[in-house]
ZADO-238973 format. One line per 4 residues: number of its first residue (from 1); for each residue z, x, y of N, C-alpha, C. Coordinates in Angstrom, 3 decimals. Layout:
N
NUM = Z X Y Z X Y Z X Y  ...
REM end
This chain:
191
1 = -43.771 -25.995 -50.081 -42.389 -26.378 -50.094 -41.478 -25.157 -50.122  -41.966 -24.176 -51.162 -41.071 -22.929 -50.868 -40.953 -21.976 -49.831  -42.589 -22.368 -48.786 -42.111 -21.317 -47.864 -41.085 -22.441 -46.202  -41.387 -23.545 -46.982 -40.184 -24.089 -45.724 -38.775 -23.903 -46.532
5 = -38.876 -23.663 -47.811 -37.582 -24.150 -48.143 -36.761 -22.978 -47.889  -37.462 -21.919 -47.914 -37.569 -19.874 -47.897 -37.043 -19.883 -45.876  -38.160 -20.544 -45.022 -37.818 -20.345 -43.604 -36.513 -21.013 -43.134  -36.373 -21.875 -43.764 -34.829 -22.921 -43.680 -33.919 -22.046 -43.586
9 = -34.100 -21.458 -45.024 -32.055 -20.344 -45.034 -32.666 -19.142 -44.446  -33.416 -18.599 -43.673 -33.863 -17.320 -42.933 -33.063 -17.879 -41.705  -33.825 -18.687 -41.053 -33.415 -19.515 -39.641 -31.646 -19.508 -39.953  -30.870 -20.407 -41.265 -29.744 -20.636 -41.396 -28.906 -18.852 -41.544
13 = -29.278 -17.932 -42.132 -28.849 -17.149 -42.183 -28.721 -16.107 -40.718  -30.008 -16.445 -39.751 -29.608 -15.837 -38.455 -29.202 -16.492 -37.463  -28.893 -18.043 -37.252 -27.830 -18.317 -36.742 -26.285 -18.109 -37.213  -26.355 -17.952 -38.702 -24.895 -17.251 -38.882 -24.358 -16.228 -38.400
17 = -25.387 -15.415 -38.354 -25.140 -13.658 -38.142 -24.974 -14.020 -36.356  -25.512 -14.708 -35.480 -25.527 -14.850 -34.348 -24.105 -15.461 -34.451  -23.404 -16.519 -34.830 -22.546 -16.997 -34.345 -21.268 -16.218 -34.892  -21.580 -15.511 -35.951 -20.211 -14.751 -36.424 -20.043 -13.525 -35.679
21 = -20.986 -12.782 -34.754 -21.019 -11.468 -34.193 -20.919 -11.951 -32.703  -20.983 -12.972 -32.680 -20.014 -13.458 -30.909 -18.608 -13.492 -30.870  -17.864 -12.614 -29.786 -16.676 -12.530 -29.347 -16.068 -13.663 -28.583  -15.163 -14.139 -28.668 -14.219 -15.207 -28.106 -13.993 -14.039 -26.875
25 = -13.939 -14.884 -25.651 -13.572 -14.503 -24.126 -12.721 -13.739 -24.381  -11.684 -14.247 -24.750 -10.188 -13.984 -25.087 -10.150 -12.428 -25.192  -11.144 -11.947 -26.688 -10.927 -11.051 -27.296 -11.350 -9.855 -26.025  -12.011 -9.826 -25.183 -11.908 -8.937 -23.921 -11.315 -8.965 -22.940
29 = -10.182 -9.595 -22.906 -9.364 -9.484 -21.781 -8.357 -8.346 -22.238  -7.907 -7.784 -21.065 -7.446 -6.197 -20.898 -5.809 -6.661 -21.833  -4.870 -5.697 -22.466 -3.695 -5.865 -22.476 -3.197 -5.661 -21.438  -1.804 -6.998 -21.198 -1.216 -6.639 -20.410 0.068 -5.631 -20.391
33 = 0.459 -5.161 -19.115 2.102 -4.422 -19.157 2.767 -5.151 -18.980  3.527 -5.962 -20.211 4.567 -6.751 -19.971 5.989 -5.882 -20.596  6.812 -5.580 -19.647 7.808 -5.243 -20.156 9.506 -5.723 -20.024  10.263 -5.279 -21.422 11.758 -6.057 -21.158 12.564 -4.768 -20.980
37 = 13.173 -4.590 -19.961 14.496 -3.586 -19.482 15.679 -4.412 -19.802  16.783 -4.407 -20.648 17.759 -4.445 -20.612 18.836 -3.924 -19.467  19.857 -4.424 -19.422 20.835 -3.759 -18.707 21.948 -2.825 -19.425  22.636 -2.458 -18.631 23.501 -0.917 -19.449 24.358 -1.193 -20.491
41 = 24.572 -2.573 -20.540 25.176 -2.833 -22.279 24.295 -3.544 -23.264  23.015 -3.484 -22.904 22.165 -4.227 -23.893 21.738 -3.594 -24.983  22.395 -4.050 -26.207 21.769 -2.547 -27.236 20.309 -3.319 -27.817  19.110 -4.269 -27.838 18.126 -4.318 -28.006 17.421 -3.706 -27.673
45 = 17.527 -3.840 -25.448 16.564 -3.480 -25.493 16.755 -1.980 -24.377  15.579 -0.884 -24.457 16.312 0.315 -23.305 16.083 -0.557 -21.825  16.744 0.880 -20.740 16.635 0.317 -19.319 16.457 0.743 -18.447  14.812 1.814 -19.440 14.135 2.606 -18.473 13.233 2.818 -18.648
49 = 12.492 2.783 -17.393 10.537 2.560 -17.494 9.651 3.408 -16.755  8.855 4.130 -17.704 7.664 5.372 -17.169 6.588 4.380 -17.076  6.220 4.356 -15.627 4.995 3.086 -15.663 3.684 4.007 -15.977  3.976 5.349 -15.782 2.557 6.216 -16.317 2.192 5.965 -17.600
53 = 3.543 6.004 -18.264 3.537 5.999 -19.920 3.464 4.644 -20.281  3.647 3.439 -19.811 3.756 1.927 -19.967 5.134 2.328 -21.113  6.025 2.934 -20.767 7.038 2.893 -22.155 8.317 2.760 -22.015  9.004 2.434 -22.566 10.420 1.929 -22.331 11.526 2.567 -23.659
57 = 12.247 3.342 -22.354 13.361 4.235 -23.021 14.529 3.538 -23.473  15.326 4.284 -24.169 16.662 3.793 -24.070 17.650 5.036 -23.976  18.920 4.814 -23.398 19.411 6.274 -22.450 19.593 7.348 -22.894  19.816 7.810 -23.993 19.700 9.090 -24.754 18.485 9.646 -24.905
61 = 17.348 8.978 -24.565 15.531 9.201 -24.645 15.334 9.480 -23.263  15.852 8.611 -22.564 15.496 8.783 -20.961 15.828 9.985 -20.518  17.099 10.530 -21.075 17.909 11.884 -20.214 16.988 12.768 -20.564  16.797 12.792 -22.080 15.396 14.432 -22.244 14.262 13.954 -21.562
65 = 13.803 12.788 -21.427 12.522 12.757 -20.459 12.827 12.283 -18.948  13.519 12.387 -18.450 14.069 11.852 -16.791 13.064 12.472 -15.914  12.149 13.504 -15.819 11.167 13.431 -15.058 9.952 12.286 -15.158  9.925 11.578 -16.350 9.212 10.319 -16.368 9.628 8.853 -16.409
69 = 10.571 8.965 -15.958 11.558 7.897 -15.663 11.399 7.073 -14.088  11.181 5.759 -14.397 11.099 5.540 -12.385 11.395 4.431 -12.582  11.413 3.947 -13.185 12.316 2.295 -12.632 13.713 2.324 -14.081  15.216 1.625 -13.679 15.822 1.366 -14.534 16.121 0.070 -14.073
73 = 16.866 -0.632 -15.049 17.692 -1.824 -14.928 19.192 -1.624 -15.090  19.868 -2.260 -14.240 21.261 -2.563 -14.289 21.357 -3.460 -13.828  22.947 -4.012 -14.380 23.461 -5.510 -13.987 24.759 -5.061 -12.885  25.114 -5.816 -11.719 26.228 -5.359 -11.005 26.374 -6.846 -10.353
77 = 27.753 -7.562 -10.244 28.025 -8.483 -9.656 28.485 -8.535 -8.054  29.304 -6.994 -8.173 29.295 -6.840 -7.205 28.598 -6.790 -5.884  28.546 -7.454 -4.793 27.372 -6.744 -3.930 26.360 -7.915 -4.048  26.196 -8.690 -4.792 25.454 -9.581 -5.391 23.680 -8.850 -6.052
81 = 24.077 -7.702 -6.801 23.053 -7.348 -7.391 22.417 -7.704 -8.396  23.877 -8.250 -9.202 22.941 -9.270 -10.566 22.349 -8.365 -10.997  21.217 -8.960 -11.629 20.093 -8.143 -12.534 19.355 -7.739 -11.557  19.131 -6.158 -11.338 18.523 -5.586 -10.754 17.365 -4.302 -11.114
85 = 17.030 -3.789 -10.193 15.872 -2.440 -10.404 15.984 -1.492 -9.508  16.316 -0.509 -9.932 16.165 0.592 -9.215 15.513 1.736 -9.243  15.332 2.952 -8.236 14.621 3.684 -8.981 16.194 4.705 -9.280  15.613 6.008 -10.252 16.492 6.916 -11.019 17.662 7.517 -9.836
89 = 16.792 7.594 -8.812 17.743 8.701 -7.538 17.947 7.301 -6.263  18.516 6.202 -7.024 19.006 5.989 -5.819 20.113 6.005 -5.604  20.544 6.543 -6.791 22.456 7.013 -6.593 23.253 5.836 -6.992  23.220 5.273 -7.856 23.483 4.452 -8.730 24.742 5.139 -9.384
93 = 25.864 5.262 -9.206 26.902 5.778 -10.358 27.933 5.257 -11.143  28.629 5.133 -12.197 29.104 4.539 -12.603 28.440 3.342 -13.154  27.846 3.264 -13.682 27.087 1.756 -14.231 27.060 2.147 -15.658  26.157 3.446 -15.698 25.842 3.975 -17.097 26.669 4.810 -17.567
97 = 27.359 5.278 -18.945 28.263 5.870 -19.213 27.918 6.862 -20.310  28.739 8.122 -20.071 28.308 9.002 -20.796 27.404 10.355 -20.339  27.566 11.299 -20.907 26.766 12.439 -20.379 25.359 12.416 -20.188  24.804 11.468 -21.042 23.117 10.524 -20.252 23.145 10.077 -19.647
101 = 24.467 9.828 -18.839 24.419 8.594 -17.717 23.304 9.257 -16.585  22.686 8.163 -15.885 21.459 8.793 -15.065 21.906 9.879 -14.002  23.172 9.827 -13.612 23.547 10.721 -12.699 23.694 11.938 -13.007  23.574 12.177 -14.326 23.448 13.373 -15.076 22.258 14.361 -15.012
105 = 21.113 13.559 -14.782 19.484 13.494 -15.387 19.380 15.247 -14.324  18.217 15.707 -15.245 17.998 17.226 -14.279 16.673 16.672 -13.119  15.859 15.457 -13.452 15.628 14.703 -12.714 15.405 13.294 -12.127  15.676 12.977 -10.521 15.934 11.368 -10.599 15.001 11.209 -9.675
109 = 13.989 10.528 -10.226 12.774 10.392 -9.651 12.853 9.158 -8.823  12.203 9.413 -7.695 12.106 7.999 -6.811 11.353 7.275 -6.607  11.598 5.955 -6.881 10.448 4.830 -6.479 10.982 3.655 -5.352  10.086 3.331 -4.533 10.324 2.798 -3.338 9.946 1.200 -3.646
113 = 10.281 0.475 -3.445 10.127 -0.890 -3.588 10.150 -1.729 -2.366  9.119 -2.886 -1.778 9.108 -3.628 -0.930 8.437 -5.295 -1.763  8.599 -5.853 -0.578 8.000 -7.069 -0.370 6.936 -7.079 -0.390  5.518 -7.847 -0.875 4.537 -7.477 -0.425 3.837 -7.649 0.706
117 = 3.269 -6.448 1.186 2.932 -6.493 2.659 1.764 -7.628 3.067  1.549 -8.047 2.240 0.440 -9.414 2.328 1.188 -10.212 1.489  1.288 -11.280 1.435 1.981 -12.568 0.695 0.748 -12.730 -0.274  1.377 -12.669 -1.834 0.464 -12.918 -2.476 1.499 -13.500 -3.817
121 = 0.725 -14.975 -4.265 0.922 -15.845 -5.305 0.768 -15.817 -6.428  1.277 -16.400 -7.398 1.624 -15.895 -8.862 0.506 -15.966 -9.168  -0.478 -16.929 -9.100 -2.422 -17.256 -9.592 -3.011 -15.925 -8.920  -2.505 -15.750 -7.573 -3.066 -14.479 -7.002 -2.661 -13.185 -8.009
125 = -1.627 -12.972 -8.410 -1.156 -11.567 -9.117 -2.199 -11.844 -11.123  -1.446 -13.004 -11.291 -2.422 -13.059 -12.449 -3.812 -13.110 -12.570  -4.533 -12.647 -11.420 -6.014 -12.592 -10.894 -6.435 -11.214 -11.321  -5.466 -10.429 -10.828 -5.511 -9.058 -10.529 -5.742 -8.524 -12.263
129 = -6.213 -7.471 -12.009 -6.361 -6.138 -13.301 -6.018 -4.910 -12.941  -5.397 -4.152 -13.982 -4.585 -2.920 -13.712 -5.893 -1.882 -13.256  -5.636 -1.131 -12.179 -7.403 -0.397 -11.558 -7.564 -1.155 -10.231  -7.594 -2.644 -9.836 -7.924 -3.026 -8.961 -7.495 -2.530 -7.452
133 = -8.541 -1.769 -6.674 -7.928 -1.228 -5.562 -7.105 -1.971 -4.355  -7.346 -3.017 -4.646 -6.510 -3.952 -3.609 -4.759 -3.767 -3.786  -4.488 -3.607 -5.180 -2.734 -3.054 -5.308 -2.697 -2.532 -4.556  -2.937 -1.040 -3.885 -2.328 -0.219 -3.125 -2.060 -1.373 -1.724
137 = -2.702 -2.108 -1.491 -2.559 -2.597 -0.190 -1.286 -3.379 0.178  -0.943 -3.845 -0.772 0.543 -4.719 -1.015 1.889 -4.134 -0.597  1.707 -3.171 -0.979 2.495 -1.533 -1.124 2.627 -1.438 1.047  4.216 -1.700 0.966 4.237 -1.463 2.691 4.368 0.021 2.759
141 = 2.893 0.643 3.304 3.530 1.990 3.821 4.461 2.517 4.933  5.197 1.051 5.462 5.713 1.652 6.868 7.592 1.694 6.440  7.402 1.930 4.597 8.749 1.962 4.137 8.733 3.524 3.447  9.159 3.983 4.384 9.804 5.767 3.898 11.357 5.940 3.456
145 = 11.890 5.270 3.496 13.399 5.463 3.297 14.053 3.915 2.719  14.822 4.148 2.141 15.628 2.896 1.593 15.086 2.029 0.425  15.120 1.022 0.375 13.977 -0.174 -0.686 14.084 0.276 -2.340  15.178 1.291 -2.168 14.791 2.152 -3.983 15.264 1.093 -4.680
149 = 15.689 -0.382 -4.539 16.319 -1.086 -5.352 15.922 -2.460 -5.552  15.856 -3.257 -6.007 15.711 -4.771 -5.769 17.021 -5.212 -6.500  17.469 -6.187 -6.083 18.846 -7.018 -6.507 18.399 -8.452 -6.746  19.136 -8.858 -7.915 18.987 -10.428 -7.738 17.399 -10.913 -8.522
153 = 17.287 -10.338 -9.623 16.089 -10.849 -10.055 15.929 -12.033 -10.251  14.561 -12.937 -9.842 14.166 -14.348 -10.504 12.905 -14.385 -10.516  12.757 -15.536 -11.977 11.430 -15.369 -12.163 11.107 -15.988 -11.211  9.242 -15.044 -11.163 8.136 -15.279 -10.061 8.230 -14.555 -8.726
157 = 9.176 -13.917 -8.901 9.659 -12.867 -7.575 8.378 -11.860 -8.004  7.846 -11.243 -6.914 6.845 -10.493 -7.215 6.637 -9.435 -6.101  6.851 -7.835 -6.355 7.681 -7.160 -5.416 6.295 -5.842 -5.475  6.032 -5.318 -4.825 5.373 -3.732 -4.884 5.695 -2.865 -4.470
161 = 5.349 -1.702 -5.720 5.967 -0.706 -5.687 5.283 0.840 -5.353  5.795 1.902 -5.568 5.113 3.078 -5.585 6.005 4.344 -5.901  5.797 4.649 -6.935 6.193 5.834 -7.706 5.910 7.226 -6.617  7.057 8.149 -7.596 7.162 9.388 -6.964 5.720 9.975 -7.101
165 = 5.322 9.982 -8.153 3.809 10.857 -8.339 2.417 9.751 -7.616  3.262 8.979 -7.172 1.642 8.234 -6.133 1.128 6.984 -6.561  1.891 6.588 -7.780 1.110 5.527 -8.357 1.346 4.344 -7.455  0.816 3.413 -7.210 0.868 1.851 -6.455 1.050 0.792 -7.445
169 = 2.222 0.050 -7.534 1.583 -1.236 -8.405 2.237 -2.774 -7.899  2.495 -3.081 -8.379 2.813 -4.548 -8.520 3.637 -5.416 -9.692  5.188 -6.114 -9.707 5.465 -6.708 -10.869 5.731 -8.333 -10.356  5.562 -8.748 -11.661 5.688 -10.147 -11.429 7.067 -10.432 -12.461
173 = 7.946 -10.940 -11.964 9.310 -11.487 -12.546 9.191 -12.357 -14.103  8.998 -12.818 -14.995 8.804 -13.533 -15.879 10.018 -14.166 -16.877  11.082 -12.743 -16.833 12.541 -14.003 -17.409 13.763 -12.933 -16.834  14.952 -13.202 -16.832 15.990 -12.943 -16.502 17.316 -13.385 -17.149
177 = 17.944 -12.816 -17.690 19.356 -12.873 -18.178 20.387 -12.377 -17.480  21.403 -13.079 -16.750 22.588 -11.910 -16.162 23.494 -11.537 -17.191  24.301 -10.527 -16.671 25.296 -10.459 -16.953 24.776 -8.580 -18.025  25.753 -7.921 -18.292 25.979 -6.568 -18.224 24.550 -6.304 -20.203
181 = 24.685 -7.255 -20.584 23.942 -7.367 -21.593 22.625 -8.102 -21.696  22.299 -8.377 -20.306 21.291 -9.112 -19.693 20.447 -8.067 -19.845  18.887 -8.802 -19.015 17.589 -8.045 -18.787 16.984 -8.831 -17.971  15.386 -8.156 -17.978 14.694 -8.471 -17.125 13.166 -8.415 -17.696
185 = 12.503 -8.991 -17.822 11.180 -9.466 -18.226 10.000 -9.384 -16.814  9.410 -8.393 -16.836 8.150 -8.563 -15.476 6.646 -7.890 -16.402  5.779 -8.441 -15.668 4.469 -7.998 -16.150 3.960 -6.880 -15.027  3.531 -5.763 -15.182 3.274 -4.846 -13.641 1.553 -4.564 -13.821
189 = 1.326 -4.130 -12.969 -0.152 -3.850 -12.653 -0.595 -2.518 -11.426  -1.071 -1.740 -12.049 -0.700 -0.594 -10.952 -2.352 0.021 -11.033  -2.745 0.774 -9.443 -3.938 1.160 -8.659 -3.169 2.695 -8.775
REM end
């Protein structure tokens, strides 16, 4: 009796150890880059993004680091830009105020923005993982000039990009606020 009663909690004690030292799926899925840019009167949140650094400035931070600076947010009604993205040098003036204003910066780094050159769906982008070589492909290389901006954000808009230093990625739209204290919510993914 004691050596079943002895093999019972052996058996019970290594299915414990088995079921407590298994990971939930969950717990290995990658973090994502989800980030919020404010616009130029938003004092929460900053409205400027080093996608090398996954980090988000706010404009007195951005001006000492403006060589790692490549996407900002601003709001402009004019023009019908709304909540928008640009990169640092696309000559953006007057929006931001003050001797940090970006037009100030010792550098305004450029990022080019298109459509994606293959049509690809929100299940399609949330498929993807940051590394996956297929990003670069999205990325229209037959855009050398212009595109430094997107206007008019809405969620599920999903645009690719490519940084001054080479990087390729991809954002997906996720929330939007207009107006000069507004922002912009996208998740990005970059090759």
């Amino acid at each position: 009796m004691k050596t079943i009663t002895l093999n019972l909690i052996l058996l019970f004690a290594a299915a414990m150890l088995v079921f407590t030292s298994c990971k939930k799926d969950e717990d290995n899925e990658p973090a994502k880059n989800i980030v919020t840019l404010g616009a130029q009167e938003n004092t929460t949140h900053g409205a400027f993004l080093s996608v090398t650094e996954k980090k988000v400035y706010k404009q007195a931070d951005a001006f000492a680091a403006s060589d790692k600076i490549d996407i900002l947010c601003f709001f402009e009604e004019a023009g019908g830009n709304n909540i928008a993205i640009a990169a640092p040098g696309t000559g953006i003036n007057g929006i931001y105020t003050g001797e940090t204003a970006p037009e100030n910066w010792a550098t305004k780094n450029q990022t080019y923005f298109t459509d994606p050159a293959t049509e690809i769906t929100v299940a399609q982008f949330d498929q993807l993982k940051d590394g996956d070589a297929i990003i670069q492909s999205y990325y229209d290389e037959t855009v050398t000039s212009g595109n430094r901006k997107k206007k008019d954000m809405k969620v599920d808009d999903i645009y690719a990009f490519k940084t001054v230093s080479g990087t390729y990625g991809l954002f997906k739209v996720t929330a939007v606020e207009q107006g000069a204290t507004g922002l912009v919510t996208f998740e990005f993914k970059t090759k």
